[in-house]
C-alpha positions as CSV (number, residue, x, y, z in Angstrom):
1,X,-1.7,113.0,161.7
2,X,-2.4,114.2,158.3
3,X,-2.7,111.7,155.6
4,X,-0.3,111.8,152.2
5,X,-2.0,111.5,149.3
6,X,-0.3,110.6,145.9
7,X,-1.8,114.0,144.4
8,X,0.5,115.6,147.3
9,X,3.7,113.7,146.3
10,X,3.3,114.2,142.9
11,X,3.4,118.4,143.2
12,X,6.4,117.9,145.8
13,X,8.2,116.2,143.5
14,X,8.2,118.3,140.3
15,X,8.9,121.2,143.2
16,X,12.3,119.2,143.8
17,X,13.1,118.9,140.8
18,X,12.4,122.7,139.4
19,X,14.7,124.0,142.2
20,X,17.7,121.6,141.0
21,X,17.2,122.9,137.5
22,X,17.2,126.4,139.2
23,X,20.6,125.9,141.1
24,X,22.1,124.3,138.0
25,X,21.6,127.1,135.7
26,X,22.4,129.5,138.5
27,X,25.8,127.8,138.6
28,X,27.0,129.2,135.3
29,X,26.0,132.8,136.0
30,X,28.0,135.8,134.8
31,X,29.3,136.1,137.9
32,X,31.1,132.6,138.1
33,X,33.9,131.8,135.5
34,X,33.9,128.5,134.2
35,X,35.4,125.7,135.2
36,X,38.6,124.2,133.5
37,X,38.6,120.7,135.4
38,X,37.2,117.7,132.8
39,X,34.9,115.5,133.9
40,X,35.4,112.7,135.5
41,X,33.6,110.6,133.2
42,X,32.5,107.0,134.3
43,X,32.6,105.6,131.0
44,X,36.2,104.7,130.3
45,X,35.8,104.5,126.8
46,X,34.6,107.7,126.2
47,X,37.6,110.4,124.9
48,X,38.0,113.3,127.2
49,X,38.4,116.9,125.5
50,X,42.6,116.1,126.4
51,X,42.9,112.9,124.6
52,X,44.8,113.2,121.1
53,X,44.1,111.3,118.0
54,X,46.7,108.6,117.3
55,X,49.0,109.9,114.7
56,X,48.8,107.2,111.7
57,X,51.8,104.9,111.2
58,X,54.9,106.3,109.4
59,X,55.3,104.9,105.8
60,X,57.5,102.0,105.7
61,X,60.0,102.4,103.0
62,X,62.1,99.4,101.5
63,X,65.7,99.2,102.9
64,X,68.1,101.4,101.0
65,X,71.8,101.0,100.8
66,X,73.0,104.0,100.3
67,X,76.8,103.6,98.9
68,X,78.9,106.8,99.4
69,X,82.8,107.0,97.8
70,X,85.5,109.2,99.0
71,X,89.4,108.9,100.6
72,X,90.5,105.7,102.0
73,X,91.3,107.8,105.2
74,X,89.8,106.4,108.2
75,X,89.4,110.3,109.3
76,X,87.3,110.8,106.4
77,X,85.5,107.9,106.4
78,X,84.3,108.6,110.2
79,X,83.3,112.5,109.5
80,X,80.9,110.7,107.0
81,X,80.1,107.8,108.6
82,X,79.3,110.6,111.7
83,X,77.5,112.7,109.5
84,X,75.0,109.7,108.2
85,X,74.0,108.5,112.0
86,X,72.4,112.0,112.1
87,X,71.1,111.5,108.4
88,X,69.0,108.0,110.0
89,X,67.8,110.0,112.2
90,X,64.7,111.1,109.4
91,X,65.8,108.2,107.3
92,X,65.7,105.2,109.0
93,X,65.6,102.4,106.6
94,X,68.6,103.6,104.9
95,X,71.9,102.0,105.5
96,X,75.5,103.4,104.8
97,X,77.8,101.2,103.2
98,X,81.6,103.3,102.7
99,X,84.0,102.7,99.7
100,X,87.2,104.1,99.6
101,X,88.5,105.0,96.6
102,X,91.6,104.9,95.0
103,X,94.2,108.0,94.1
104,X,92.1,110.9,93.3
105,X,88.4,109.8,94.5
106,X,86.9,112.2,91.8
107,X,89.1,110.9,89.6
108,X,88.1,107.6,90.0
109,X,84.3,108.1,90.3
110,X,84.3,109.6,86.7
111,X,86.0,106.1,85.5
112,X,83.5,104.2,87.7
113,X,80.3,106.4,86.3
114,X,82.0,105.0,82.5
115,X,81.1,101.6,83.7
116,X,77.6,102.3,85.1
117,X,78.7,101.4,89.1
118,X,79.6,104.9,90.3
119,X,78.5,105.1,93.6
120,X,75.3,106.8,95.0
121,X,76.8,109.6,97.0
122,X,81.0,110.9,95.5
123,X,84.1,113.0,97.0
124,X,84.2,115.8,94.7
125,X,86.4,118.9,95.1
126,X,85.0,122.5,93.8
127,X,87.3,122.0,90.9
128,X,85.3,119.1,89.9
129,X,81.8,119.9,89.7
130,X,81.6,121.2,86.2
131,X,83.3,118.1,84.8
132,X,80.8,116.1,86.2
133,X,78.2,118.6,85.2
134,X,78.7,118.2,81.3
135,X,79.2,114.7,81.7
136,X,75.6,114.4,83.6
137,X,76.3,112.4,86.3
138,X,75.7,114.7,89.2
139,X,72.1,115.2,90.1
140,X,70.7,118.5,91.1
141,X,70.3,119.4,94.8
142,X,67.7,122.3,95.1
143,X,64.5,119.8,95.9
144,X,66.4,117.9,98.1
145,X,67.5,121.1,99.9
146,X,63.7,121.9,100.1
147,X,62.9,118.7,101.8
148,X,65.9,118.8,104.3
149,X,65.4,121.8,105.3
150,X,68.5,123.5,104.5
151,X,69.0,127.8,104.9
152,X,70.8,129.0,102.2
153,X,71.1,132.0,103.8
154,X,73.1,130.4,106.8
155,X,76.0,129.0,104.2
156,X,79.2,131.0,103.6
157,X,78.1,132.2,99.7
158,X,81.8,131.4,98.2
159,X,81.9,127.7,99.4
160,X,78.2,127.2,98.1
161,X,78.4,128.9,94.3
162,X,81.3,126.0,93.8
163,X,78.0,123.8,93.2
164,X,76.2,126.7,91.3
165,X,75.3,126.2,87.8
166,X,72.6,127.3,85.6
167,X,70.0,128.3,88.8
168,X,70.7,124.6,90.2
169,X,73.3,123.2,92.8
170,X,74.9,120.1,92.3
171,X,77.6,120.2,95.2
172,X,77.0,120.1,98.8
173,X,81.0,121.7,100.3
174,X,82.0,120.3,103.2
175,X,84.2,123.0,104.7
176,X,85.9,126.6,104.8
177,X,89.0,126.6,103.1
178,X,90.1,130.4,103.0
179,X,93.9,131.8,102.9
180,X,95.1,132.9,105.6
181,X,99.0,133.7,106.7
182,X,101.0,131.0,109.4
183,X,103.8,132.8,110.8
184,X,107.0,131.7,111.9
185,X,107.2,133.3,115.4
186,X,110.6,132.1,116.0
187,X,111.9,134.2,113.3
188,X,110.3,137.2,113.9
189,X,111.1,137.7,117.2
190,X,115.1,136.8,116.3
191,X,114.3,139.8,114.4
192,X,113.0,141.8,116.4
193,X,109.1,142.1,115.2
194,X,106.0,141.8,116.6
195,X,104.0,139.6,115.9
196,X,101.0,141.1,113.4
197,X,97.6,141.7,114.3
198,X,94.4,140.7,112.6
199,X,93.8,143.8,110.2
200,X,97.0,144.6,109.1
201,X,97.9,146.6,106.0
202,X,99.4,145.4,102.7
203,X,102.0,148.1,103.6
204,X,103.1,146.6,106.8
205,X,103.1,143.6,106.0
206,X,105.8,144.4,102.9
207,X,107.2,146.6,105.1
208,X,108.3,143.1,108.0
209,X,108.7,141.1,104.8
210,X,111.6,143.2,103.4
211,X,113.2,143.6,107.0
212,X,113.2,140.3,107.7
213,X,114.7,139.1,104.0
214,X,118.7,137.7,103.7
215,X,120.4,137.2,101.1
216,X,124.0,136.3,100.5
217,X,127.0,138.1,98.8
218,X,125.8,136.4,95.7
219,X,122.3,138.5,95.8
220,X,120.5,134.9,96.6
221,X,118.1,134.9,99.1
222,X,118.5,132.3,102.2
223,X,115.7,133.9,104.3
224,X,112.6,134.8,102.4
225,X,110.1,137.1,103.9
226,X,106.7,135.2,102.2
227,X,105.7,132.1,100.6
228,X,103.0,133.4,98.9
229,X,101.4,130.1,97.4
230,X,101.6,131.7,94.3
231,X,101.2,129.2,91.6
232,X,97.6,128.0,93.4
233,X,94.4,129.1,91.7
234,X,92.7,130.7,94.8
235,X,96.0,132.8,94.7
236,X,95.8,133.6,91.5
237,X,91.7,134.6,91.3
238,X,92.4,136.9,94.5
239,X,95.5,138.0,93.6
240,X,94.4,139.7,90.3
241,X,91.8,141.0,91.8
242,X,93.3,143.1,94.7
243,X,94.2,146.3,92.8
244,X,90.3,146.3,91.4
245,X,90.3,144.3,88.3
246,X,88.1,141.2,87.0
247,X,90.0,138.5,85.4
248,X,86.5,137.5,83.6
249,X,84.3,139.9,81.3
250,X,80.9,139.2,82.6
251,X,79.3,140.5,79.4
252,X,81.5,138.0,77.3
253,X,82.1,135.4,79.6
254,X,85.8,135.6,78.7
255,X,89.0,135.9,80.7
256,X,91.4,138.6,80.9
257,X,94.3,138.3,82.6
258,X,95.9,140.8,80.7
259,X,93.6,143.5,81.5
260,X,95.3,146.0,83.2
261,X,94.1,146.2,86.3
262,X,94.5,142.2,86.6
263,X,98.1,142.9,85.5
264,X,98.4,145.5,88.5
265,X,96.7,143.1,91.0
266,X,99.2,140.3,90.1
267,X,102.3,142.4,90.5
268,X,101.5,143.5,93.8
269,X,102.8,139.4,94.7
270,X,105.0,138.8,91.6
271,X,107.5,142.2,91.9
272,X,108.2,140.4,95.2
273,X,109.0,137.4,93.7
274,X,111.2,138.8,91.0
275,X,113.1,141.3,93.8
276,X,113.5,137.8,96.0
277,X,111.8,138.9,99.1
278,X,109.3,136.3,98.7
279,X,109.5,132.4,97.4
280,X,109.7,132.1,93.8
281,X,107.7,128.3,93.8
282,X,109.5,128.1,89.8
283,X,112.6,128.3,91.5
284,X,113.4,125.2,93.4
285,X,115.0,126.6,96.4
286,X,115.4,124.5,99.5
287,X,114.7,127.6,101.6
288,X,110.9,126.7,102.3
289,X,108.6,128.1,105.2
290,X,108.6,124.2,106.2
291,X,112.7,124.0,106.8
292,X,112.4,127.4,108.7
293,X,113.4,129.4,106.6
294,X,110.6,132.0,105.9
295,X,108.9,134.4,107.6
296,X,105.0,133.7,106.5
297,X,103.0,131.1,104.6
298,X,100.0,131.7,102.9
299,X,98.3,128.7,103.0
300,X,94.6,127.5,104.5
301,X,93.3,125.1,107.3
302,X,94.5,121.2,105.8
303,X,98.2,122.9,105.9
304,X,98.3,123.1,109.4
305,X,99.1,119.7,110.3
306,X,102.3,120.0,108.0
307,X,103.1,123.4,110.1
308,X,102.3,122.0,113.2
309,X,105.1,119.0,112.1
310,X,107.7,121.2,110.6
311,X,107.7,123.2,113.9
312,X,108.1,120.6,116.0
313,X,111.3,119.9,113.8
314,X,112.6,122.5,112.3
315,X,112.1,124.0,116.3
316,X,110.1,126.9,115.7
317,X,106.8,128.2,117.0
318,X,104.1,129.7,115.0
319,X,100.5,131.1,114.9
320,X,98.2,132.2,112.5
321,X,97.0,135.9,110.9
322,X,94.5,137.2,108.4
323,X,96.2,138.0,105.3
324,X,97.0,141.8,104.7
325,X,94.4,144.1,103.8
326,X,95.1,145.5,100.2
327,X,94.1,149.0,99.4
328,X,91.6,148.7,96.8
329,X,89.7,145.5,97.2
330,X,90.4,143.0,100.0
331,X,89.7,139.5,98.3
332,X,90.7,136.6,99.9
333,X,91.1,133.2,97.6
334,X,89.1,130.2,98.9
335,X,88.2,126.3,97.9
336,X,86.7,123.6,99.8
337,X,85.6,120.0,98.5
338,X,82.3,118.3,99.4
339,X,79.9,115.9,98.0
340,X,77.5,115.2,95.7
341,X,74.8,112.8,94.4
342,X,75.0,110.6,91.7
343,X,72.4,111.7,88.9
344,X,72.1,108.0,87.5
345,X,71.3,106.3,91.6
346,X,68.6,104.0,91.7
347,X,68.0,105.5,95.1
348,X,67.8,108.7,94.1
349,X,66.2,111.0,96.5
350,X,68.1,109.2,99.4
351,X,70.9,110.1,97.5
352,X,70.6,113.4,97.4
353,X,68.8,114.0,100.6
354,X,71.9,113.0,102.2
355,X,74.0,115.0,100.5
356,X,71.8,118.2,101.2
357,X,71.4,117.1,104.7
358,X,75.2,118.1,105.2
359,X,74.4,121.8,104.8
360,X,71.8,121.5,108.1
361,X,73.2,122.1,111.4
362,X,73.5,119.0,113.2
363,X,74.9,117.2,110.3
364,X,77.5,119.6,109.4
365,X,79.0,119.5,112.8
366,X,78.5,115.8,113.2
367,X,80.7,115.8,110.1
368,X,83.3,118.1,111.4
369,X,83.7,117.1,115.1
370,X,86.6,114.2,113.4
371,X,88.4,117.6,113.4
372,X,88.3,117.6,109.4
373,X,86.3,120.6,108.8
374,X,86.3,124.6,109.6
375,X,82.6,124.9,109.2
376,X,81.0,127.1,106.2
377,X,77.8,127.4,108.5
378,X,77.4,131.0,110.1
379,X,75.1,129.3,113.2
380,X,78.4,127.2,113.2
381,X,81.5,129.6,114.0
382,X,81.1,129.9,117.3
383,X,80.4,126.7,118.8
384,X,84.3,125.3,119.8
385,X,83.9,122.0,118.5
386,X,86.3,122.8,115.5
387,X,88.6,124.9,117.5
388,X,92.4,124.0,118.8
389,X,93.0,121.7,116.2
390,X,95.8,120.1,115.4
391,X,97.3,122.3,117.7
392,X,95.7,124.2,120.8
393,X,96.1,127.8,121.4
394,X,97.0,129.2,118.0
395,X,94.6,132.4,116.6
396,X,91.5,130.4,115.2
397,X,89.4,133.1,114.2
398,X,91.6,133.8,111.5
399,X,89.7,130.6,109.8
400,X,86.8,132.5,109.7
401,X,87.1,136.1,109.4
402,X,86.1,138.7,106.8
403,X,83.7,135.6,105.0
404,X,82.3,139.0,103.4
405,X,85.6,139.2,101.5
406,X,86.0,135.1,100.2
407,X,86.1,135.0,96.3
408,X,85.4,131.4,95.0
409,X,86.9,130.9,91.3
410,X,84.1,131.7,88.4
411,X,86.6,129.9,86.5
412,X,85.2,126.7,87.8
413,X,81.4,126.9,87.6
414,X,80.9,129.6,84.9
415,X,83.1,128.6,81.8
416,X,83.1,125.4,80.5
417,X,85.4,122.9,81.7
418,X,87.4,122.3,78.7
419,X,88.5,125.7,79.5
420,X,88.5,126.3,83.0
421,X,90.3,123.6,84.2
422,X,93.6,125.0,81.7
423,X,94.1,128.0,83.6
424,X,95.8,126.9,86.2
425,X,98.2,125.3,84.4
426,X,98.9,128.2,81.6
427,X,99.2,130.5,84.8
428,X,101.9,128.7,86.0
429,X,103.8,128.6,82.7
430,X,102.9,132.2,82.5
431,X,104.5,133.3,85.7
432,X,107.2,130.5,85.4
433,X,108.3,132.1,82.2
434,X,107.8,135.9,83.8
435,X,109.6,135.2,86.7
436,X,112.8,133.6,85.5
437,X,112.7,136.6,82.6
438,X,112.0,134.9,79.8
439,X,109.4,136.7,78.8
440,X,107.1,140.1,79.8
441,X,104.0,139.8,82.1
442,X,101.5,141.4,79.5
443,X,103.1,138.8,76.7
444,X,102.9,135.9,79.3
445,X,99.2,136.6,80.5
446,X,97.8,137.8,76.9
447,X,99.1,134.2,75.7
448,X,96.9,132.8,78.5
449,X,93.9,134.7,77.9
450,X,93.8,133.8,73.9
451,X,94.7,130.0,74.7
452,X,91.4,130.2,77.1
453,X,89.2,131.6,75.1
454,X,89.7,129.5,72.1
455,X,88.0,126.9,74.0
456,X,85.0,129.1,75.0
457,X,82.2,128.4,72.6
């Protein structure tokens, strides 16, 4: 037997371990792909190439109480109270506390912001936001929009130039409020008409309006064809618009009601008025769409509870209808209220990253899902959440069409509010004077446009 010697196992073993090396490098040849299984490492402690970094520890803020005044509704104060549980979601250590305000909450946040204890978060409707404005107690919105994440792009543009002023935005709306027509389909069918169609025609729609008017021996009218709404603001800013006027000179920044073409655009509604197929709202006539008594009722979405009501005792049934195209330019009057942050908060940036925050998606509906709102968010219109209300089965879409043709009121946003918030009321002695034939339209109107303009500076 042949002996080992040391020398022997010395050269055996660097011949071992060559061939491992060998195999090992063999292993990851060209021909072999890589494996993707880690290893299975021993040591515990050791991170794998899977294992994340711990994500550092969110920044603990001081608890916030945000305070937020609007209606004393309990409807209201659960679309808001909705709205902030989404709103804690990203801000957790702020708290809501709700304060319902008396009569007219803008009103009465204007006479609170006198006293320094306005608070953080107000109700404010579009006609509001250039009061506050002047009076600097609305903060501006745009940074706040950054940080919430709000698309511009995705809000109906009408609703969201109510809060537009000087390249900022002050106002977060809360809803679509555009006219549309309620019918009374009671009386049309005792009259033998169909009911309209989305898309009808400013001529068939005067021509079911004269066929369905009655009047007495007397020449008084007991069944009118339209309730226009007239002596409303939206009415008015579409109304002079629909034969192609502009009731402001945008070089100017002055109003001109008596232009022409305004003049025109008006007439299309008054001359019904004054020839008693439609409602003359100067007139005081108990022969209202709500007794039954008219064919159609231009109105918007917070009057359908009051139809819904007088149908259900007055015994008639109704739906809804885009208003009537008009020939030249289709403009269809809007408003809508919303909310806005308190410029003097000490918790500012909650403040108004709450209010931005109603513009987003998942707030906005949270907001509307208390059946409040008709949502002014395109990614909105056609989830159902805001559908069949107060009243299932009626033509919805109506609340949303044509948002290409909504005209929100320049009045309110571009011209000081010293001046803007007159016109309404010098309208409506205007056309109260017109209609009862005191007076000529171009008289009435050029009287309103000199009484405006002397408080443009």
């Amino acid at each position: 037997m042949q002996t080992i010697t040391r020398k022997s196992l010395l050269i055996a073993l660097v011949a071992i371990i060559a061939f491992t090396l060998a195999a090992c490098s063999s292993g990851n040849s060209k021909n072999e792909p890589p494996t993707n299984t880690p290893p299975n490492n021993s040591n515990t402690n050791e991170p794998t190439n899977t294992d994340k970094e711990p994500e550092p520890p969110a920044e603990k803020k001081d608890p916030v109480e945000l305070t937020v005044g609007s209606f004393g509704s309990e409807s209201e104060q659960k679309s808001v109270e909705d709205w902030f549980a989404v709103f804690q979601k990203t801000h957790p250590h702020v708290t809501l506390k709700y304060m319902a305000l008396e009569g007219d909450p803008a009103n009465t946040a204007i006479s609170m912001a006198a006293s320094g204890n306005m608070p953080d978060v107000v109700w404010l409707s579009d006609g509001h936001v250039r009061t506050f404005y002047e009076q600097g107690i609305v903060a501006p919105l745009n940074d706040a929009f950054d940080r919430m994440g709000v698309d511009l792009n995705d809000v109906n543009p009408a609703m969201l130039s109510y809060g537009a002023i000087e390249g900022n935005y002050y106002f977060a709306p809360r809803d679509l409020s555009h006219m549309v027509v309620f019918a009374n389909k009671t009386l049309l069918e005792q009259e033998s008409i169909t009911m309209p169609a989305d898309g009808w025609t400013w001529d068939q729609f005067v021509d079911i309006v004269k066929q369905v008017t009655k009047k007495n021996d007397a020449g008084e009218t007991m069944q009118y064809g339209v309730d226009f709404n007239f002596n409303w603001l939206p009415n008015y800013i579409a109304f002079s618009q629909a034969a192609g006027g502009d009731y402001l000179n945008r070089e100017t920044m002055k109003v001109q009601f008596s232009d022409p073409k305004v003049i025109e655009g008006l007439n299309m509604y008054a001359n019904l008025i004054k020839e008693g197929y439609a409602f003359n709202p100067f007139s005081g006539s108990p022969n209202t769409f709500h007794e039954g008594k008219i064919a159609f009722y231009f109105g918007v979405r917070p009057h359908a509870n009051s139809v819904k009501d007088a149908a259900k005792a007055k015994n008639f049934q109704w739906d809804l209808v885009t208003l009537p195209v008009t020939p030249v330019k289709y403009a269809v009057g809007s408003g809508t209220s919303g909310y806005a942050a308190n410029a003097k908060s000490k918790h500012l940036e909650e403040a108004t990253d709450f209010v931005a925050s109603l513009l987003t998606p998942e707030a906005h509906k949270a907001f509307g899902l208390a059946g409040n709102a008709v949502p002014l968010l395109k990614s909105l219109v056609s989830d159902p959440y805001w559908r069949n209300i107060p009243e299932a089965g009626k033509n919805d879409d109506v609340y949303v069409a044509h948002p290409e043709n909504d005209v929100g009121r320049d009045t309110d946003v571009l011209l000081p509010a010293a001046a803007g918030t007159k016109i309404v009321g010098l309208l409506g002695d205007a056309f109260s004077k017109y209609l009862n034939g005191q007076t000529s339209i171009e008289d009435a109107l050029r009287a309103v446009d000199e009484q405006v303009n002397a408080l443009i500076k």
